[in-house]
PDB file of N, CA, C and O in Angstrom:
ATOM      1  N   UNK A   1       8.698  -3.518 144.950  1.00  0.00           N
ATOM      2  CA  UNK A   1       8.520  -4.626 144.031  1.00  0.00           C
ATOM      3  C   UNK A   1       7.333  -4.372 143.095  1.00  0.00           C
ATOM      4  O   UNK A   1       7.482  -4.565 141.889  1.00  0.00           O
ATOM      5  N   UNK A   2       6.222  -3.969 143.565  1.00  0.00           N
ATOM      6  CA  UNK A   2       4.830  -3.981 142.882  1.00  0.00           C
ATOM      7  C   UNK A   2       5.255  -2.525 141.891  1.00  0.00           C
ATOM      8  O   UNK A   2       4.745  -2.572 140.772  1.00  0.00           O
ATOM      9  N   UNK A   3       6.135  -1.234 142.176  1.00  0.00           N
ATOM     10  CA  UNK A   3       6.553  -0.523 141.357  1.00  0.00           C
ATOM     11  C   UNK A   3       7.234  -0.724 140.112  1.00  0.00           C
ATOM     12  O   UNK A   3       6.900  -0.203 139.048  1.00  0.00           O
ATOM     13  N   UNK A   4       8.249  -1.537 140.293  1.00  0.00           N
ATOM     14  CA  UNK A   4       8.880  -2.198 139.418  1.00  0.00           C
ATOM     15  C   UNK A   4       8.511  -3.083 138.432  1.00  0.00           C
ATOM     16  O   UNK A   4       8.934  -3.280 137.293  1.00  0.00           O
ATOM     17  N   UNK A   5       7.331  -3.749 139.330  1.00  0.00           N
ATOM     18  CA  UNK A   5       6.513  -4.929 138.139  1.00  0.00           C
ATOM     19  C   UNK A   5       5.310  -3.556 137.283  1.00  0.00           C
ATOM     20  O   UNK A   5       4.872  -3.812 136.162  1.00  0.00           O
ATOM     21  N   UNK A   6       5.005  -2.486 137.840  1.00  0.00           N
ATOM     22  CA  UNK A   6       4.064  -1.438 137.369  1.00  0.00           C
ATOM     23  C   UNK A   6       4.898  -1.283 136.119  1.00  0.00           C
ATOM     24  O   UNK A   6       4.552  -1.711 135.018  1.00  0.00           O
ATOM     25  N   UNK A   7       6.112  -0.589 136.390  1.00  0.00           N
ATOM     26  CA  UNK A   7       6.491   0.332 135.737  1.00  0.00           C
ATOM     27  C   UNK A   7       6.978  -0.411 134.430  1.00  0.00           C
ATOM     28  O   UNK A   7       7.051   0.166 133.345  1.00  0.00           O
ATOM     29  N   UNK A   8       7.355  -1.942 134.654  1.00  0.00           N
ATOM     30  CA  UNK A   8       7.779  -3.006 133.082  1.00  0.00           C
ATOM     31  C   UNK A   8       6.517  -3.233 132.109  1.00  0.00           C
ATOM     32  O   UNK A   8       6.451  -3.461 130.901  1.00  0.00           O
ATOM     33  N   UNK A   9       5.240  -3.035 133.420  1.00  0.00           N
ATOM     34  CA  UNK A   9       4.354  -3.839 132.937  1.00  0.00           C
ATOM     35  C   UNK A   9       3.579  -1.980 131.474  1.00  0.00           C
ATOM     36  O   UNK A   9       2.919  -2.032 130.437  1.00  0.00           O
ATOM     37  N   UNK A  10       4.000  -1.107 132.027  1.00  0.00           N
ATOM     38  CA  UNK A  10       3.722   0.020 131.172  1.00  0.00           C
ATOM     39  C   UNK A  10       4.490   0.323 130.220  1.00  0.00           C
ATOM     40  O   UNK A  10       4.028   1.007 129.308  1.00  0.00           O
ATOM     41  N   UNK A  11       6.230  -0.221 130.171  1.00  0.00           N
ATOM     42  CA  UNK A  11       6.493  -0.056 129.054  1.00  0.00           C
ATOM     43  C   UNK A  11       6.527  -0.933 128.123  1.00  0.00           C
ATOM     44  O   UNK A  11       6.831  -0.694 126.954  1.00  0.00           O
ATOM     45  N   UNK A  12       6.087  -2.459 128.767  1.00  0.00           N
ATOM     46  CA  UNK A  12       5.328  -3.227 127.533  1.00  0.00           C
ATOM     47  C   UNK A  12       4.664  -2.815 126.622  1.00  0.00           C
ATOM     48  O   UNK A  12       4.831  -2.857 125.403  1.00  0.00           O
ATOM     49  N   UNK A  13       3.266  -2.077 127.751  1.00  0.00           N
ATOM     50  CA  UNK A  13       2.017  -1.727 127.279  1.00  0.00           C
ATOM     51  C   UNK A  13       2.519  -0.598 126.036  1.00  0.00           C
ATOM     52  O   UNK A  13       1.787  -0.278 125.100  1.00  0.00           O
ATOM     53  N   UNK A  14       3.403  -0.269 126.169  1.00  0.00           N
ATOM     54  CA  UNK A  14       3.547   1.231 125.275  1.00  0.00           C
ATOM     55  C   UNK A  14       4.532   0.664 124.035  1.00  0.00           C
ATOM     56  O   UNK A  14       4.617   1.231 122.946  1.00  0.00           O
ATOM     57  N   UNK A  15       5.159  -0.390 124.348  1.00  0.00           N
ATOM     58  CA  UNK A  15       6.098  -0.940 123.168  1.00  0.00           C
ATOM     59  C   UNK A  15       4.964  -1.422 122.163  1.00  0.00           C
ATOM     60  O   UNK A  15       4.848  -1.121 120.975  1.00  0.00           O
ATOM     61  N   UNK A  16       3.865  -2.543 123.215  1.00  0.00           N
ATOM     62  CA  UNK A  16       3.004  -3.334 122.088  1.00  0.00           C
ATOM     63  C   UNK A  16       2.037  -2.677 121.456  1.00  0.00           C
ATOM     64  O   UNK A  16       1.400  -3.153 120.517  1.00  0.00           O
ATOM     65  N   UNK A  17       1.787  -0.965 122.183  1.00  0.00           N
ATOM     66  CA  UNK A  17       1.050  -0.032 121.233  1.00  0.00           C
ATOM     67  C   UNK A  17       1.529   0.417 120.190  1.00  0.00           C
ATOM     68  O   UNK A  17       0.772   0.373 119.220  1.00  0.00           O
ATOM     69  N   UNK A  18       2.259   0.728 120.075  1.00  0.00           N
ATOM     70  CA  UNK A  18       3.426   0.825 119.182  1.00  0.00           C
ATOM     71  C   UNK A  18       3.837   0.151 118.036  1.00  0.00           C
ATOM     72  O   UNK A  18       3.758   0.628 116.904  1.00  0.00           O
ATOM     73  N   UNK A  19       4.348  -1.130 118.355  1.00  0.00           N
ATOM     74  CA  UNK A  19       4.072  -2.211 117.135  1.00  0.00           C
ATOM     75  C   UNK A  19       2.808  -2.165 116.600  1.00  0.00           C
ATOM     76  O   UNK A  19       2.639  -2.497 115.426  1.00  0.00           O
ATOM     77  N   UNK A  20       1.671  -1.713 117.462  1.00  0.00           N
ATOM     78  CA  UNK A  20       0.778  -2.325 116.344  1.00  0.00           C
ATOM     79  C   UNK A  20       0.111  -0.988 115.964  1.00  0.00           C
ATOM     80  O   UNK A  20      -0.963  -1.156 115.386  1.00  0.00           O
ATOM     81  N   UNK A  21       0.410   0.068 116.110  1.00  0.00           N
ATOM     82  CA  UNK A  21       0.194   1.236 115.221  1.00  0.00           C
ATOM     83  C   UNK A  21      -0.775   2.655 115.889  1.00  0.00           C
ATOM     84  O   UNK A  21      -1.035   3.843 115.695  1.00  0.00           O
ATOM     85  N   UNK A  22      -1.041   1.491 116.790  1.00  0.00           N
ATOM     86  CA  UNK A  22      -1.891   2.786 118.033  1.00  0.00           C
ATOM     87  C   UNK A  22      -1.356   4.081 118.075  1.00  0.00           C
ATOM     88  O   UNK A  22      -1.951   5.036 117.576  1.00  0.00           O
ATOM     89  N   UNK A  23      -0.349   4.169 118.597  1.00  0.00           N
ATOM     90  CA  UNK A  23       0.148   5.627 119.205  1.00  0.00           C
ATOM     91  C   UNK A  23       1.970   5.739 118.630  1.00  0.00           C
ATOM     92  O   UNK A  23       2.887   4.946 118.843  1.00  0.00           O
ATOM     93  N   UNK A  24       1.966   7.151 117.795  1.00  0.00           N
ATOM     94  CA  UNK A  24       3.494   7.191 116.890  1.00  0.00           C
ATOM     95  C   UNK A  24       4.297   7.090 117.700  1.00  0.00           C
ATOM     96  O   UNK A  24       4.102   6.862 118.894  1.00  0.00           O
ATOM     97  N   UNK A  25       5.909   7.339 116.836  1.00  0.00           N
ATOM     98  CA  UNK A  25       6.627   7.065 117.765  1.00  0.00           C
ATOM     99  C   UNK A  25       7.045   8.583 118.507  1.00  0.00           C
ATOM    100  O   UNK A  25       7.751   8.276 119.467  1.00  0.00           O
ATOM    101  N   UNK A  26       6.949   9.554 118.471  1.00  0.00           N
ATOM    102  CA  UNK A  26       7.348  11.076 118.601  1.00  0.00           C
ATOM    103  C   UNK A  26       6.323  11.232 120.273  1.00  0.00           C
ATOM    104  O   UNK A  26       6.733  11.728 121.323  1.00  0.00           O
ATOM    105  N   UNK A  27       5.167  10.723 120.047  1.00  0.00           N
ATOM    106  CA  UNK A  27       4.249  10.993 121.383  1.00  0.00           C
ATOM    107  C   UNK A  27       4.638  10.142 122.200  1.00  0.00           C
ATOM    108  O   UNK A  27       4.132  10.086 123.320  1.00  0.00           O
ATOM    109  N   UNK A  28       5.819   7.931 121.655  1.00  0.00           N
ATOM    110  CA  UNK A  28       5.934   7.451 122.796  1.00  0.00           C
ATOM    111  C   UNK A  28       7.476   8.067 122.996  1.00  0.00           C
ATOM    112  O   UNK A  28       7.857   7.830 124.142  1.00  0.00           O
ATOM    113  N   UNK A  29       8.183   8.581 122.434  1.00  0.00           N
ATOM    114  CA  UNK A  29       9.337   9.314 122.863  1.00  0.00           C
ATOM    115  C   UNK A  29       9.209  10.632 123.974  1.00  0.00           C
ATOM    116  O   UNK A  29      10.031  11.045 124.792  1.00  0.00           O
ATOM    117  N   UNK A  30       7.967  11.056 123.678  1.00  0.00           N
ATOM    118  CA  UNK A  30       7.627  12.428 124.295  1.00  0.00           C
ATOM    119  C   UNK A  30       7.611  11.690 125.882  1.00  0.00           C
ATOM    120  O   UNK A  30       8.486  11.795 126.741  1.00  0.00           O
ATOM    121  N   UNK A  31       6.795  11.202 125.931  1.00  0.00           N
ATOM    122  CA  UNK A  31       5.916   9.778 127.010  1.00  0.00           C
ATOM    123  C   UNK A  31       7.258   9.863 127.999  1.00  0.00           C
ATOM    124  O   UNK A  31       7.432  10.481 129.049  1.00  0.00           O
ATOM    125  N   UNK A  32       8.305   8.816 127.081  1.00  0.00           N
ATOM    126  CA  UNK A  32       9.127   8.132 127.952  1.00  0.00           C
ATOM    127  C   UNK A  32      10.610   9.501 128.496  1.00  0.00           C
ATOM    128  O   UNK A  32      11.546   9.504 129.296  1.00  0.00           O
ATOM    129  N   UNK A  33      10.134  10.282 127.672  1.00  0.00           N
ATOM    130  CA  UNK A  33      11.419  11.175 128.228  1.00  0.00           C
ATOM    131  C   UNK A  33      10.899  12.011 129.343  1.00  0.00           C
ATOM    132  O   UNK A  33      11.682  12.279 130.254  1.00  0.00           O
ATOM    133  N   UNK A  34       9.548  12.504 129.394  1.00  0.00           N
ATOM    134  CA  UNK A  34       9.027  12.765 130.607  1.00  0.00           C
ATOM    135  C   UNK A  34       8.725  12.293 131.564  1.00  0.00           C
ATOM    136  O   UNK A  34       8.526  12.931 132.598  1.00  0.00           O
ATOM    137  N   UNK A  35       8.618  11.056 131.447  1.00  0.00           N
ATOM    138  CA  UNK A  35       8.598  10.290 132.766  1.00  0.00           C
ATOM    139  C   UNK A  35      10.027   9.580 133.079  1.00  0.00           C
ATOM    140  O   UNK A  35       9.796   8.795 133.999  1.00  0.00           O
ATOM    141  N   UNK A  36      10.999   9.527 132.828  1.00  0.00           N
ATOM    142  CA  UNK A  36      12.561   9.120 133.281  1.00  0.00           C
ATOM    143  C   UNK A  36      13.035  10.815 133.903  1.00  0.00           C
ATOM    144  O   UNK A  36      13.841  11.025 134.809  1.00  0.00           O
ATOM    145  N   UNK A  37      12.147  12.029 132.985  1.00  0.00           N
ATOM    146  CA  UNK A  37      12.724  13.144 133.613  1.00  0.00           C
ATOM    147  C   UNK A  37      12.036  13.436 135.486  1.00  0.00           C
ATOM    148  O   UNK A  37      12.633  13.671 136.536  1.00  0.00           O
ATOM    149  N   UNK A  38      10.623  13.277 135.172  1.00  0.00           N
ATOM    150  CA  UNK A  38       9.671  12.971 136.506  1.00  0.00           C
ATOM    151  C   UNK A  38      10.579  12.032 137.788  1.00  0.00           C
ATOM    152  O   UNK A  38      10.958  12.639 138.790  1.00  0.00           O
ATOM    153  N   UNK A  39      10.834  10.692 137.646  1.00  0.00           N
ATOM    154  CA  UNK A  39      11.447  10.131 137.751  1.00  0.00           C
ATOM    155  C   UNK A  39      12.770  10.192 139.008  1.00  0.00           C
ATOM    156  O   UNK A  39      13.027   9.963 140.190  1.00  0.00           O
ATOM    157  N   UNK A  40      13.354  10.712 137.642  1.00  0.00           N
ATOM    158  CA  UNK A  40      15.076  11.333 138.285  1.00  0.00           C
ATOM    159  C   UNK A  40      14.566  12.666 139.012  1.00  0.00           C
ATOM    160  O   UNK A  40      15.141  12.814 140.090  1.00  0.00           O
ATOM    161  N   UNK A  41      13.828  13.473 138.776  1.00  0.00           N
ATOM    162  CA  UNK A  41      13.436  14.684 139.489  1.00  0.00           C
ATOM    163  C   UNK A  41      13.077  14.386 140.843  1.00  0.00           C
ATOM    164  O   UNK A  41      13.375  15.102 141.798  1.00  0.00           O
ATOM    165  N   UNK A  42      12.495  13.424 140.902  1.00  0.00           N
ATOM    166  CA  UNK A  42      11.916  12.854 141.982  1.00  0.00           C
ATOM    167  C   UNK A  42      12.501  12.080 143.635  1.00  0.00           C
ATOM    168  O   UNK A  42      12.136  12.225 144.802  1.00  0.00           O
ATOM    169  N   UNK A  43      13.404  11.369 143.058  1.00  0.00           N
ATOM    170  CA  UNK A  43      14.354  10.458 143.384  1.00  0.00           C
ATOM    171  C   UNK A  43      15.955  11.657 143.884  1.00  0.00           C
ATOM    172  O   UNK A  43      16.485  11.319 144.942  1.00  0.00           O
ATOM    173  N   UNK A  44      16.356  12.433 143.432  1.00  0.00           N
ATOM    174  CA  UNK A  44      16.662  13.744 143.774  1.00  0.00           C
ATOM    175  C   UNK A  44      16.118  14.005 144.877  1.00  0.00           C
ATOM    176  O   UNK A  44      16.653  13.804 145.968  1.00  0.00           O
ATOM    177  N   UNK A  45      14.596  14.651 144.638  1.00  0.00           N
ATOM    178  CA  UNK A  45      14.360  15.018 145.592  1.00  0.00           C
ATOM    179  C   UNK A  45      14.208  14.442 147.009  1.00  0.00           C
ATOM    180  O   UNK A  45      14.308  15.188 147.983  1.00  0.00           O
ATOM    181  N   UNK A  46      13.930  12.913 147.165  1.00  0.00           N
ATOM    182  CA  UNK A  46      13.853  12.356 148.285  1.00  0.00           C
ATOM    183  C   UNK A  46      15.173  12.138 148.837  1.00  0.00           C
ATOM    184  O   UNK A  46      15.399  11.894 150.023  1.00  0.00           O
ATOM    185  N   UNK A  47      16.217  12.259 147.718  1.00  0.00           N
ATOM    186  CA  UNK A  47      17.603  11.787 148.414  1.00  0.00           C
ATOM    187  C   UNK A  47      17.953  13.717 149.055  1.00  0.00           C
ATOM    188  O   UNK A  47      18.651  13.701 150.068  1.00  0.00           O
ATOM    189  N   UNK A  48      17.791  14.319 148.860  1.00  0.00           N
ATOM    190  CA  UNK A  48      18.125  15.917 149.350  1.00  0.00           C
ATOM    191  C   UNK A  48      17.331  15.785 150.593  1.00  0.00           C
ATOM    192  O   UNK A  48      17.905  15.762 151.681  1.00  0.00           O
ATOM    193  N   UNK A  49      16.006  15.694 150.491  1.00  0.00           N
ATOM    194  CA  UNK A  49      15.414  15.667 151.764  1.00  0.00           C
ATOM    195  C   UNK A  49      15.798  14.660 152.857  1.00  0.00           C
ATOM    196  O   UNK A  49      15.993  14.912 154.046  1.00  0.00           O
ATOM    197  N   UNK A  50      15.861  13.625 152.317  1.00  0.00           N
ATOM    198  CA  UNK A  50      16.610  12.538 153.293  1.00  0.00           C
ATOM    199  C   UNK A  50      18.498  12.959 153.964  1.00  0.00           C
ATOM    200  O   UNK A  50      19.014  12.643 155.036  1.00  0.00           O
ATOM    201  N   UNK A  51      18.848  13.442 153.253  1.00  0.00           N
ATOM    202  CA  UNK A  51      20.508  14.140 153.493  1.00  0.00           C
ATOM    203  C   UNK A  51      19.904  15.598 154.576  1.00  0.00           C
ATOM    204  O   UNK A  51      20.281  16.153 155.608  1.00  0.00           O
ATOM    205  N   UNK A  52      18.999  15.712 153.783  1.00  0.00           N
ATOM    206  CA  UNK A  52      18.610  17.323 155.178  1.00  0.00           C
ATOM    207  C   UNK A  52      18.068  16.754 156.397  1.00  0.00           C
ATOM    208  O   UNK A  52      18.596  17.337 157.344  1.00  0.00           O
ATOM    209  N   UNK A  53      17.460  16.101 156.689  1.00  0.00           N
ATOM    210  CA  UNK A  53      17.239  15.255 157.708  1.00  0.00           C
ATOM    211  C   UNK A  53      18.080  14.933 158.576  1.00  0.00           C
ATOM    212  O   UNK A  53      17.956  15.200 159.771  1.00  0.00           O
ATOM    213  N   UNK A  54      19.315  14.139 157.919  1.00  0.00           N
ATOM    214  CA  UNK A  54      20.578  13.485 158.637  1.00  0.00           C
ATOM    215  C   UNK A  54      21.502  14.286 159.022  1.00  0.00           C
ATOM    216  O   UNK A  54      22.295  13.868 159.865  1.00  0.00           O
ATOM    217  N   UNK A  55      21.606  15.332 158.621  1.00  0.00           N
ATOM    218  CA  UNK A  55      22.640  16.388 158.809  1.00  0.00           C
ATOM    219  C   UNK A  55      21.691  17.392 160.002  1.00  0.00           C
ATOM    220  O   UNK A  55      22.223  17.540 161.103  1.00  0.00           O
ATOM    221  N   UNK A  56      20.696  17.872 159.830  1.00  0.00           N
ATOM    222  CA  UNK A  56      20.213  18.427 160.542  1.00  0.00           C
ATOM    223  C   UNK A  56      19.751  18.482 162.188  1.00  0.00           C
ATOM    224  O   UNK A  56      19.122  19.448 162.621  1.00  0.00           O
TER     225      UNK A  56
END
């Protein structure tokens, strides 16, 4: 739960930087495609390790 409220509460933070001119849009594209790639990389990995576990 507290991940989920983290993770809305950062792409607020990065939308309302944004609107107001802080940071372009190319560095928050860079931002958000590396961290959905982090992410899914991640989430992968716990589901492989969790399947090696059960089988093993």
């Amino acid at each position: 739960m507290i991940e989920v409220i983290g993770g809305g509460l950062v792409l607020i933070g990065i939308a309302y930087a944004e609107n107001k001119g802080w940071v372009d849009k190319e560095s928050v594209s860079f931002v958000l495609n590396v961290g959905m790639q982090a992410g899914i990389c991640a989430s992968m990995f716990y589901f492989l390790h969790k399947l090696s576990i059960l089988f093993l």
